[in-house]
N, C-alpha and C positions, 0 to 999 in steps of 0.2 A: 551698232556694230555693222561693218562691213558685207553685203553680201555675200563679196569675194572671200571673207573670212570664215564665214558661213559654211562654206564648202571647202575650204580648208582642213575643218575640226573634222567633217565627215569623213577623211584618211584615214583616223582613228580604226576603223573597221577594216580597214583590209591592213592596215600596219600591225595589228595587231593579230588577224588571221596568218600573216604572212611568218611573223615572228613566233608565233606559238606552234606551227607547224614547223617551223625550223626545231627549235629548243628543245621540242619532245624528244625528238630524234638524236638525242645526246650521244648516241651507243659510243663506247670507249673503241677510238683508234686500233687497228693491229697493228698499225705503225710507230705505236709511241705515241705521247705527247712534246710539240716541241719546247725548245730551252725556252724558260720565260727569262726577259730582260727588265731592267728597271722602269716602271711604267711613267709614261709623259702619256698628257691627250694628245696630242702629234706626232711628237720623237724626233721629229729631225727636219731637216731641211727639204728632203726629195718630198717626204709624206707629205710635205703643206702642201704642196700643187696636188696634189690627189684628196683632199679635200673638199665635200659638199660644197664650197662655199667658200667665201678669202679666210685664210689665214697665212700666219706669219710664223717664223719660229728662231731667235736668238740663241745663238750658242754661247758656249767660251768666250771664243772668240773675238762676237761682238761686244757683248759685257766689257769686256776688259781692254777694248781699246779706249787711251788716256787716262785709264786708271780711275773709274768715275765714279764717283758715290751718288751724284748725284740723278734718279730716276729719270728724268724727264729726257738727259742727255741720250740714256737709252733707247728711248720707247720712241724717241722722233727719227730712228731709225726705218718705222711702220709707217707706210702710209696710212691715213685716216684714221691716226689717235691722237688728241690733243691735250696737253698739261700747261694748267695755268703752274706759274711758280709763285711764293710770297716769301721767300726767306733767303734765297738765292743757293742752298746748300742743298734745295729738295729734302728737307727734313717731313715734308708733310704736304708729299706730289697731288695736285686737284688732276686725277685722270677723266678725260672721257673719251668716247668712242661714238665718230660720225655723227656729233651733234646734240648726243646724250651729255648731259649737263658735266662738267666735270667739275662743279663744287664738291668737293672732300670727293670725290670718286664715288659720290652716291647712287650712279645710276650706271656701273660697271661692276661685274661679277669679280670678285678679287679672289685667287684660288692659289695656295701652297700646297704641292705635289696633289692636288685634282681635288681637294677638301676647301670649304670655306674659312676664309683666313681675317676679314673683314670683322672687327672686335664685335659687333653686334647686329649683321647686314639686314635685319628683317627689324629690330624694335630701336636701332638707329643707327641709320647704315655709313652714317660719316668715318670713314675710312683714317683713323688717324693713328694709323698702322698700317704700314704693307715694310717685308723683309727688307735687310739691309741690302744695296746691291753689291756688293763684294761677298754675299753670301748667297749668291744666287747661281744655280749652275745655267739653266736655260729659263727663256722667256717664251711662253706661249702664248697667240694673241690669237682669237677668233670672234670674227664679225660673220653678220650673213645668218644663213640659215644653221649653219655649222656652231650657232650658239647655243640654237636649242634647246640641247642638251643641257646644258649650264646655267640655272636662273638662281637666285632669284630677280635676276633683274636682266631682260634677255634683248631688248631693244637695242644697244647700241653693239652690247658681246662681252668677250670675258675674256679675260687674264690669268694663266697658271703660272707660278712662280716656280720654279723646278728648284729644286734644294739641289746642292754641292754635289756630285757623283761619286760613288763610291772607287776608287782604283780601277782599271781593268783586271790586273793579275797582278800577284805580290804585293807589295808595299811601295807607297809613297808621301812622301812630304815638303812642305814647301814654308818657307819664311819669306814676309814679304815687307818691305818698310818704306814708307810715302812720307817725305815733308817738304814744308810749300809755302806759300807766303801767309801773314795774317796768324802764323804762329799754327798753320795743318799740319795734319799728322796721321797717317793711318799704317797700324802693325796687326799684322795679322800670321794666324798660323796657323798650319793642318796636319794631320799624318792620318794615315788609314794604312788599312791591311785589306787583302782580298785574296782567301784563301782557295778560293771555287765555291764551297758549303757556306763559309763564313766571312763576313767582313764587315769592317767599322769606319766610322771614319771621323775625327775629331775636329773642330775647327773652332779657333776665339780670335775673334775681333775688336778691336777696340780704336775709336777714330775720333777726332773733333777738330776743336780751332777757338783762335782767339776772339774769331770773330772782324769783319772788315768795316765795322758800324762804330763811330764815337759816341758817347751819350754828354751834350753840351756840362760841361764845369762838373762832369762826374769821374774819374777814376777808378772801373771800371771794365771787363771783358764784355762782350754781345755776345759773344760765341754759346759753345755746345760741347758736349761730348756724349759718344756712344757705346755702351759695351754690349757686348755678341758671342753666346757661347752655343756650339751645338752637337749634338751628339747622333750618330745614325749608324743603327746594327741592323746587320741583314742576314739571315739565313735561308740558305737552298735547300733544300729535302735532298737527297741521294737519290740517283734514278731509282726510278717506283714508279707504278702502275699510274701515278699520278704525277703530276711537278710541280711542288710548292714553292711559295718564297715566300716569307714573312721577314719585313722591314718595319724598324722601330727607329724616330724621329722626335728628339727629345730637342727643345730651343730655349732659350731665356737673354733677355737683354732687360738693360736702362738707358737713359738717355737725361741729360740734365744741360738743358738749354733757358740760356739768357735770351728767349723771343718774345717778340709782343707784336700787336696789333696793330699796334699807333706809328703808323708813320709821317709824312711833313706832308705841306701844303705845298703847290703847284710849283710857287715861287722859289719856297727854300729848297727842295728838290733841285730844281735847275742848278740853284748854286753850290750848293754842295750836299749830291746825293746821299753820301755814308753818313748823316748824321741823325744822333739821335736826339730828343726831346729828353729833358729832364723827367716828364712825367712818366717814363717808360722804364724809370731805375730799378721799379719793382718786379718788371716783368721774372717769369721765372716757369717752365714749361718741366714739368718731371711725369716720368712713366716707368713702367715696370710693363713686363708680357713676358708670359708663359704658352709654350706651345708641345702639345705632346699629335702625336699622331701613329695607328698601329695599323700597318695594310699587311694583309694577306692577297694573295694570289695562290691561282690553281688552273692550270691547263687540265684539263677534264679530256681534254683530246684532239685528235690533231683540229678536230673542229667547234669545239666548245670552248670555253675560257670564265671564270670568277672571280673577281674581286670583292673586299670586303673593306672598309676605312672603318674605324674608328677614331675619333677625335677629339679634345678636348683644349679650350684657348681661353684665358686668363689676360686678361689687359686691365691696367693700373694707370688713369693719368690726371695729374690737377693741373693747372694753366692760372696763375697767380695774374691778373694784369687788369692795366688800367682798363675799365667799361664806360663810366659817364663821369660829370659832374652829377652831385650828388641830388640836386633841386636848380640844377643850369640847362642848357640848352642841352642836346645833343650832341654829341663829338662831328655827326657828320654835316650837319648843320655850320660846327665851326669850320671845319675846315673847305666847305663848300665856300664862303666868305668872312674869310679872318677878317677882312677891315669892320665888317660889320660887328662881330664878336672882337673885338681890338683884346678887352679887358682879361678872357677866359682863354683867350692865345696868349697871351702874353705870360697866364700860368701856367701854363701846355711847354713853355719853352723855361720855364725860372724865370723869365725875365721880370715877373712881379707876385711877391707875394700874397695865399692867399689870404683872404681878410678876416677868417672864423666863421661868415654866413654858411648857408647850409647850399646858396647856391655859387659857390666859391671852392665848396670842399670835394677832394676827388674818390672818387668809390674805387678800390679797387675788390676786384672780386675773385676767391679761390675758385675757378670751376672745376670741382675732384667727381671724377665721374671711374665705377668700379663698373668693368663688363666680362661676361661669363658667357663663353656657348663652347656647346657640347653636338654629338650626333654620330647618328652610324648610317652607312650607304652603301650598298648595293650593286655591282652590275652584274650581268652576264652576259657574252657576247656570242655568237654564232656564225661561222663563216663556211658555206662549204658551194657546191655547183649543183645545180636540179634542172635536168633537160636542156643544157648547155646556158643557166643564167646562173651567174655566180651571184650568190644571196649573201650576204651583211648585216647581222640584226644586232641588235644592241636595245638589251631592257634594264633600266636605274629605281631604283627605290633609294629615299633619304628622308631619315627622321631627323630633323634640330632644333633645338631650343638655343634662345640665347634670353640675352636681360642686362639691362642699363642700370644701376645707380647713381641718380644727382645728387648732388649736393653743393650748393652755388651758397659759399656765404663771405659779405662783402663785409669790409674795412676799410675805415673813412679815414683820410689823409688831409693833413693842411700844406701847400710847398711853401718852404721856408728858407731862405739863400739859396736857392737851387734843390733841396732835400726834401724829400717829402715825409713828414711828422704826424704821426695818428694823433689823433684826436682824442682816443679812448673812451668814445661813445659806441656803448655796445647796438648794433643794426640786428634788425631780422632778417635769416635767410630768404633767399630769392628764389629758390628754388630747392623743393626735397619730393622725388617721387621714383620710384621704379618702375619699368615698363618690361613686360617678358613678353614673349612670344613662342610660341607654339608651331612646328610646321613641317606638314606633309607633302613631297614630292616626289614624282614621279616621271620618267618620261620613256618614251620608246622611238627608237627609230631603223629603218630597213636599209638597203642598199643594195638595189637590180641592177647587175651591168649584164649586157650585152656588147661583145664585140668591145668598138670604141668607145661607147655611149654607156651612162649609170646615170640612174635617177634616185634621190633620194628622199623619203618619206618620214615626218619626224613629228611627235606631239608631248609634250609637256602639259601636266596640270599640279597646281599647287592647293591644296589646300590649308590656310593661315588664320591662327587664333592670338590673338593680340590683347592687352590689357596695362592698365596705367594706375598706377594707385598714387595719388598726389596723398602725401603725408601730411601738408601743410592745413590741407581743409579736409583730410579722410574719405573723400572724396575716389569713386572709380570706375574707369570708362575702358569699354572695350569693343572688338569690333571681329568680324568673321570673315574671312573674304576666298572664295574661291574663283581661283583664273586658270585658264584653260589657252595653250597656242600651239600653230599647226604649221608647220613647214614644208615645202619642197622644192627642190632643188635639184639641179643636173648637169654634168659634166660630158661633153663629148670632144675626143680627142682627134682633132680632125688630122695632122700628119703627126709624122715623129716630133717636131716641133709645135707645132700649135695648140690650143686647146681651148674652148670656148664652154664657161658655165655660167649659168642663168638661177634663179631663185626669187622666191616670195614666203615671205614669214610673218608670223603675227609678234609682235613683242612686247613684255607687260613689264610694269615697275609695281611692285604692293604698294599701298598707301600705309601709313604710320601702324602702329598698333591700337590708336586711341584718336586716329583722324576722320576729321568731317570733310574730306577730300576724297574723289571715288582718285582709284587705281589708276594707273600712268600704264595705257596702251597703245599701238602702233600697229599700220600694215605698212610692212617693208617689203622692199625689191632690192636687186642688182645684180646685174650683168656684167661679164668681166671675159677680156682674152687673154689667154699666157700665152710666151715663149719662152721656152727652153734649145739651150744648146750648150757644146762643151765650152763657151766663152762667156756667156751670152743669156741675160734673164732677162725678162721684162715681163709686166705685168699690167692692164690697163681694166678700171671698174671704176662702174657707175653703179649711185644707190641712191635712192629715193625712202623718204620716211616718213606718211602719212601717220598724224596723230590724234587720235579719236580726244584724247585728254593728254595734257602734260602738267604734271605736280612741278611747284614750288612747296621749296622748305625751310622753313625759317629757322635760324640760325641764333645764338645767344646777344651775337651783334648784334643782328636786325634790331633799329629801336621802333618802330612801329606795330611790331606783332608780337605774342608769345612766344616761346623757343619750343624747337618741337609741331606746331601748326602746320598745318598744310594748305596749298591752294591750287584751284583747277585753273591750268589757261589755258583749256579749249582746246579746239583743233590746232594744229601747227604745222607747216609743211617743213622739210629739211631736206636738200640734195646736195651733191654733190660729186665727185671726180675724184679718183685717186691714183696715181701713178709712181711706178717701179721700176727701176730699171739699175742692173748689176753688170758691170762688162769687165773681165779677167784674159790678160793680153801677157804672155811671155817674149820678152823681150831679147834676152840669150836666155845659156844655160843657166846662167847665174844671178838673172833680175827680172823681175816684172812688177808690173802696172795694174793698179785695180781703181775701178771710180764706181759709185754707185749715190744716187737718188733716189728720194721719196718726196714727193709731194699731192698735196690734199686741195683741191679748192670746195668751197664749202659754201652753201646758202640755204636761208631760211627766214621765215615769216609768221607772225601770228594770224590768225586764220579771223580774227573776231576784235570788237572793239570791248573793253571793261576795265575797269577800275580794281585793281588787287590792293590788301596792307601789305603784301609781300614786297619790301623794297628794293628788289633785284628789277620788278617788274612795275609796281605803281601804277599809273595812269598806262593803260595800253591799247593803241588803234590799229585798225583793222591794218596789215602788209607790214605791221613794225619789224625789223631783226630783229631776233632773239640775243639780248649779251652774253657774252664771254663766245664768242663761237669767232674764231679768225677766217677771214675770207678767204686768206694765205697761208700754208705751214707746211717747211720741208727741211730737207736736210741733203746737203750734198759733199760727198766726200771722197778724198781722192789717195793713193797709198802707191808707194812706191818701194818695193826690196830690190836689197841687193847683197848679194853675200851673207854677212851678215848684221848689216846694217838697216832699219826701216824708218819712213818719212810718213807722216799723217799729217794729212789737214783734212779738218772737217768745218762747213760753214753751216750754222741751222738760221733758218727766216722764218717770221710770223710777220702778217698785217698784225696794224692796230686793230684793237677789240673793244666794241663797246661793251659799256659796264651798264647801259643803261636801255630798255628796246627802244627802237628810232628808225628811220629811213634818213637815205641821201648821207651828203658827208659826216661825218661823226662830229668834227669841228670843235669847240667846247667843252660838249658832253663828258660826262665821265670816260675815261677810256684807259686803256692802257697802250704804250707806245708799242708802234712796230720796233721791231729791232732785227735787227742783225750781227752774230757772234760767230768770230773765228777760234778754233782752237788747233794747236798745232803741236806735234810730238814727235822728237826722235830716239830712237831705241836702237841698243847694241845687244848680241848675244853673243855675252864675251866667253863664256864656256858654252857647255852641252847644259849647264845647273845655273850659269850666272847670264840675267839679263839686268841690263841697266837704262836707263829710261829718264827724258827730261820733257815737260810737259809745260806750253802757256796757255793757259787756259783764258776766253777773251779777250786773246793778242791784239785787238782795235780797242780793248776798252772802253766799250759800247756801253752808255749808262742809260739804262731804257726804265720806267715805270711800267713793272709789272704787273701791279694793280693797285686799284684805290679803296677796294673793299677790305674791312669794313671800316678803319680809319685814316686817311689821306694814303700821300703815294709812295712806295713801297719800291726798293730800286733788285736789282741784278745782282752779281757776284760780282767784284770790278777784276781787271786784270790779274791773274796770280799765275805764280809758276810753282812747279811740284818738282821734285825728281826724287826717283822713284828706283830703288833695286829689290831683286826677287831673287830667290835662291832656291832651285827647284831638286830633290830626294829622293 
């Protein structure tokens, strides 16, 4: 461990003299307690620049420009968040955060209204779940030291998903209906009430498509569809000595998508990206999730405040798809050199059937995985002034459990004129075990300003009980792990406009429940200046990301290691640049101009030379990248009103990315292509209730390879248009 981090943990002592001496002091207000409002970790847009640390904050607004379902289109709004894509709809966003890995979003905190949302983040954090975005009201994004608070997994930051807002006053409702090329579709609808004491508010979605993928001589949809229902009751206390709120958040959705894994090789990609392979006829991706969530609030006074979460998530999903030949090579093997496997391509496509061997015959595998977590948590906050420093304390308690059910069992296939025909040779499962987890968190943090200037003090410790009961051999492994990180950070406001804050944080990833891999930790920095003014944002940060260890995790694809396994790569460095900038220009009474930018540049290294089974990593030498990290990725976009007419074009860019760690040009290597996509929309609001809206979404029709993992290359959305009317109540 870091010396420097050494003396970070030891804040603990005055963080927590500073905080217990506030808290005591609870005494109830003569003034009242003020109104409480619907709680977010930020709230708004002014709060992010008064923030420890970067953060970002997504309204309405931004959501809902182009009408987007799909995550990724969102979130590249942020500087310094990256999203691999693999299905082109963002059905199942790979997030990360300033170089933290963004497979399945394993190493980013995923949070629905400030609770863990992530089907199983601690006994397996593959994120294959996060809300629909058409049911999202605001996006919270916090990197830096400002994550602290947030773990289980604190290194790169976290993500709150803000659920739908209840009315301000009276009642409202809205109808909203989307269709678009490729057979889209998205209906949705709401209504609530908000009586002052009381309010609800209803919302059900329902969205898919035909899909813009063929599958060779089959007849046949690729697509998907999603349903979305939600319910949210909120009650105010009547003024009282106290100010309650208690908010109830009840969610349930399906999803029944034609995806798969298997995409084409280098070649057939080029020549016609939308195609599917005969062996992927079986794919078939189904889910169910359940989400309840019960927050109490309590202003205690004008300087105290309570929170209480209760929560409870329920996620349901099997993924039916081709994995291997069943005694053949490897998929990735073929598709690294089809000429060389000529014969086992050739079944990949129908173009020859297979022969009845065992190493001809294709495995397809159900992976039905049931996940459950529960927990209840804690804050209580303190704000008041002592000898002219205004003090900020914030202490979290959270108890969770979650737990995995697998169940992998495969079905052996012959393809026959293009059709793939069982065989009706009964197989043994591949996998049956559960894995639960156990865990205790805690964190606290202070906030001293003076004047211009506030310094901020922050420690987390988790303690984590894990366990794995393989069914298959009765078999059961388990493992203990307590982690401990220490923050501090500082804001000083040098004029009306300026503002310069600095930070250093320690940040941990747990390792598995049943892993022979130590913990994924970090000592992190970054410095950062704002500007603000009434036109006029910008934002410029630097961060740096020393890694004492970085976990790999293996995956059901991977064909060289168990699913589930972990692996240490060492030290690893990660920097990087990130930049913002918003400029808002009135042109007359009756038009204006808005443009704004994000862009990330990004670098990193393995610190050490070794040999990993982890096939993301493999063979690795000392200064290699790290894959999947773009050295490029921004988004810039420009908007024009007038009257009642609006224009958008937004452009997002990524460098290519290697899939594989390497130095110098990527060249060959696995990679995925840079691209660049335009999208463009213009919108009427033809009443006060009716807006009307037509949308091209990759107006260049830019066909880029998204990725090659885990079987060949995987393309974009191709060109589509939507148009879109809303009916607002």
């Amino acid at each position: 461990m870091y010396a420097s981090a050494r003396h970070l943990k030891q804040l603990w002592v005055v963080i927590g003299i500073v905080c217990y001496s506030q808290l005591s002091n609870g005494e109830v207000s003569q003034s009242g307690p003020a109104k409480l409002e619907e709680i977010l970790i930020i709230g708004s847009k002014s709060a992010a620049k008064e923030v420890s640390g970067s953060a970002s904050f997504l309204d309405e607004t931004d959501l809902d420009r182009f009408d987007q379902v799909d995550l990724r289109k969102v979130l590249n709004q942020v500087a310094g968040v990256y999203i691999r894509e693999e299905d082109g709809f963002g059905l199942r966003p790979n997030i990360g955060i300033r170089g933290a890995a963004a497979e399945r979003s394993q190493k980013v905190t995923l949070m629905r209204d400030g609770v863990l949302i992530t089907p199983a983040p601690y006994s397996a954090p593959a994120a294959y779940y996060v809300p629909n975005v058409s049911r999202i009201g605001s996006v919270e994004v916090l990197k830096g030291p400002s994550a602290t608070a947030y773990g289980p997994h604190t290194v790169g930051g976290a993500i709150n998903f803000g659920s739908l807002p209840l009315p301000v006053t009276g009642s409202e409702g809205s109808a909203d209906l989307s269709v678009g090329s490729d057979g889209y579709y998205k209906l949705q609808g709401s209504y609530g009430v908000n009586s002052g004491d009381f309010g609800f508010l209803i919302d059900v979605l329902s969205y898919g498509a035909d899909g813009f993928k063929d599958i060779d001589e089959i007849d046949g949809d690729t697509g998907f569809e999603r349903n979305d229902i939600g319910l949210k009751l909120s009650y105010v206390a009547p003024e009282s000595r106290f100010d309650h709120r208690v908010t109830l958040l009840v969610e349930a959705g399906d999803e029944d998508a034609d995806e798969t894994y298997l995409g084409l090789t280098d070649d057939d990609f080029r020549a016609t990206p939308n195609r599917r392979y005969p062996a992927s006829q079986l794919a078939k991706f189904r889910s169910q999730h359940y989400n309840f969530a019960l927050n109490y609030s309590a202003a205690l006074s004008e300087f105290n405040s309570t929170n209480i979460k209760l929560y409870w998530n329920k996620f349901d999903r099997s993924w039916n798809k081709l994995d291997r030949f069943w005694r053949g090579p490897s998929l990735q093997r073929i598709f690294k050199a089809p000429e060389q496997y000529q014969t086992y391509y050739s079944i990949l496509t129908g173009e020859r059937d297979s022969s009845g061997s065992l190493d001809q015959t294709l495995d397809v595998t159900n992976n039905h995985r049931k996940y459950l977590s529960y927990g209840a948590q804690w804050t209580v906050s303190d704000s008041r002034e002592v000898w002219g420093v205004a003090l900020d304390s914030s202490l979290g308690l959270r108890y969770h459990t979650d737990q995995v059910k697998r169940n992998h069992e495969p079905i052996t296939y012959l393809m026959t004129d293009y059709v793939m025909v069982p065989d009706n040779i009964p197989r043994t499962a591949k996998t049956r075990n559960k894995a639960t987890t156990d865990a205790y968190a805690g964190y606290v943090t202070s906030k001293l300003s003076v004047g211009a200037a506030s310094i901020t003090l922050g420690i987390r410790h988790e303690d984590i009980e894990g366990e794995v009961l393989n069914y298959l051999d009765d078999s059961l492994k388990g493992q203990t792990q307590k982690l401990t990180a220490a923050s501090v950070s500082g804001i000083w406001q040098m004029t009306d406009a300026f503002s310069l804050f600095l930070g250093a944080y320690e940040g941990f990833s747990p390792a598995g429940p049943a892993s022979g891999a130590d913990h994924e930790e970090s000592l992190n920095f970054e410095a950062g200046l704002r500007y603000t003014s009434n036109r006029f944002e910008s934002s410029l940060t630097g961060f740096r990301s020393d890694y004492d260890n970085l976990i790999g995790r293996c995956r059901v694809s991977d064909p060289n290691c168990t699913p589930g396994s972990e692996f240490n790569g060492g030290e690893v460095e990660i920097a990087g640049l990130e930049v913002s900038l918003l400029h808002t220009m009135s042109l007359t009474d009756f038009s204006r101009l808005e443009w704004a930018l994000s862009y990330t540049y990004t670098e990193s290294e393995f610190g050490q030379t070794f040999l990993s089974g982890f096939s993301q990593w493999g063979l690795v030498r000392e200064g290699d990248e790290l894959p999947y990290i773009p050295e490029h990725i921004g988004n810039a976009r420009i908007s024009y009103y007038r009257n009642k007419w609006g224009i958008e074009g937004a452009l997002d860019f990524q460098s290519e990315m290697r899939e594989v760690p390497g130095t110098g040009d990527i060249g060959d290597d696995l990679h995925a292509d840079d691209f660049t996509t335009l999208d463009l929309t213009i919108s009427h609001q033809t009443t006060s209730a009716l807006t009307l809206q037509v949308m091209m979404l990759n107006a260049l029709d830019k066909a880029a390879i998204v990725s090659h993992r885990p079987f060949g290359a995987r393309p974009n959305r191709p060109r589509s248009l939507v148009a879109r009317i809303k009916y607002q109540f």
